[in-house]
N, C-alpha and C positions, 0 to 999 in steps of 0.2 A: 211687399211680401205679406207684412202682418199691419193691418194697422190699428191694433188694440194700445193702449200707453204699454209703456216698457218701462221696467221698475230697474234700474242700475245700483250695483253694488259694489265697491271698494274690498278685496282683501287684500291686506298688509301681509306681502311677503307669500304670497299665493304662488307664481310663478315658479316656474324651473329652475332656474338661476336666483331667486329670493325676491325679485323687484316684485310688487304692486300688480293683482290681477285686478281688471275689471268683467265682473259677472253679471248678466242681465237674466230677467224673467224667464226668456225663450230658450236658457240656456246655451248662450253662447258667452265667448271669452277673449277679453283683448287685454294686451299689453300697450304700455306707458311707450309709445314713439319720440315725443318730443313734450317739455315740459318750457313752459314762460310762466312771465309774471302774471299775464292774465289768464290765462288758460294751458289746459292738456289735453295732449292728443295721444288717442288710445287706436291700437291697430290689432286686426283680429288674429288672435295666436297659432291660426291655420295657416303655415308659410312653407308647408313639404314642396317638394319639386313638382309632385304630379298634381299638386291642388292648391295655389297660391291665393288667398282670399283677399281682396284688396279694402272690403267693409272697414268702416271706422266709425267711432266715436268723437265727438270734441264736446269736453266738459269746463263749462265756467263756473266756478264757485261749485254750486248744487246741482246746475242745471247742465241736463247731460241729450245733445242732441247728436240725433245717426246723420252718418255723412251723408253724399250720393250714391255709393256704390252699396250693392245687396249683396248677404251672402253668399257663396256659391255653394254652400254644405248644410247640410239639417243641424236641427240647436242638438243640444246635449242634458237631457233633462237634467237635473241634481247635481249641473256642473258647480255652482255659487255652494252648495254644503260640502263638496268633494273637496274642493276648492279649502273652501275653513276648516276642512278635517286635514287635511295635508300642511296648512300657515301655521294650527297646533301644535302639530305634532313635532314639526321643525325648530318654531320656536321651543319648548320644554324641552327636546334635545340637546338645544343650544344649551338653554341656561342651568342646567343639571346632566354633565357628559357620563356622570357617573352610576345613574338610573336607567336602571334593565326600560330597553326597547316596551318589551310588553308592560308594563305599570304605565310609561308613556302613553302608550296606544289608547289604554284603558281608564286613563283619567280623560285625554281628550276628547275620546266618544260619550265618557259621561257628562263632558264640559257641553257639549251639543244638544244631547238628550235629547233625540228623535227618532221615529219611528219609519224614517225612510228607508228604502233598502238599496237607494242609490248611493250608499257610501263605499269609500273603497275595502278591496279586502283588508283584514285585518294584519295577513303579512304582508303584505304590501305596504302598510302603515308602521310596521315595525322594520322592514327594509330601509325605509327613509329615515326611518330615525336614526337607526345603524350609520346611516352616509352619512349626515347633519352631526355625528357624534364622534366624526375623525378626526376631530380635535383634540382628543384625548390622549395625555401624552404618553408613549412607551413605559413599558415595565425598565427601571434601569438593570444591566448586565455586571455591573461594576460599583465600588464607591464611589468613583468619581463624576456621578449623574448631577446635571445640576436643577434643582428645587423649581418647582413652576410655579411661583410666588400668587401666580394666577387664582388658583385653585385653589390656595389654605387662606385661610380667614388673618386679617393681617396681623394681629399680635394672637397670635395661636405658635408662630416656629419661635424659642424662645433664643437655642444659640445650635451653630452649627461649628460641632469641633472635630480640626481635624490633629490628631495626636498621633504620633509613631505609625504611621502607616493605620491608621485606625478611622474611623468616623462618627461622632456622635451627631445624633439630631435629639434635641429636646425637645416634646411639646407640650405645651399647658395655657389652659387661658387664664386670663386673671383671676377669676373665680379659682379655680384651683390655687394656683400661689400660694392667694390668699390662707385656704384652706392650709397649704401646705407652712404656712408662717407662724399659724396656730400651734399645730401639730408638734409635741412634744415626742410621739415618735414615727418614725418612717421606717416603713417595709418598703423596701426594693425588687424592683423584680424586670430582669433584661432577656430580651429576645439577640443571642449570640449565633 
């Protein structure tokens, strides 16, 4: 097809389902087939019913060589930055479930700073973050919700009481305590 070199690129968690894209120059894209000790084998992410693409990759260490079989579909230009705009945006979604979709979107494309215009739409980039962020847990209905230890900083809950049909939750981090050990006097003030 081409025989110019081909520059191969790894993105972490590119993929549909999170696993490892590999993006090349001509923009085309394969997935992780089979992994050993000495090598990977990457297969081309074209697998629809009406157009099965059999092309492959097999990469040792650095060195990334094309199988025997050719594509049977044209590359995808700006596939490799579409690719790292979508691993962004998924990753940040993960690790902060609680930061609006759009702020995500818009740190990631500044994390890239390109001038391509083969990125994807912007809602489209806030749609995935939305799905990548459904790990977020329910609004509780009740007092009897239990605490997602996940998500609060670990000595931030300080006691959780339950009294007469009632519920407290305290929060403070040490700094505070502190602050509050000092303190000769204390205002209160509860959300009932």
């Amino acid at each position: 097809m081409v025989d110019a070199p081909t520059s191969y690129h790894v993105v972490e968690g590119g993929s549909r389902k999170g696993g490892d894209l590999l993006t090349d120059s001509l923009g085309f894209q394969c997935v992780k087939k089979r992994v050993t000790s000495v090598s990977t084998s990457w297969i081309c992410s074209v697998r629809t019913k009406k157009n099965r693409c059999f092309a492959s990759v097999s990469q040792q260490g650095n060195t990334f060589t094309r199988g025997p079989k050719e594509h049977n579909h044209g590359g995808n230009p700006g596939a490799q930055l579409r690719a790292q705009a979508i691993s962004l945006v998924k990753a940040a979604a993960r690790e902060d479930i609680y930061k609006s979709s759009g702020k995500i979107v818009t740190n990631a494309l500044l994390t890239l700073a390109t001038d391509e215009v083969q990125l994807p739409k912007v809602s489209n980039l806030q749609r995935t973050a939305n799905r990548a962020q459904q790990l977020r847990p329910k609004h509780p209905t009740d007092l009897e919700f239990e605490i997602a230890a996940a998500h609060i900083p670990s000595d931030f809950l300080q006691r959780d009481i339950h009294h007469e049909g009632h519920r407290h939750l305290i929060f403070a981090s040490p700094l505070q305590l502190s602050f509050l050990s000092k303190s000769k006097i204390w205002f209160i003030d509860g959300t009932f």
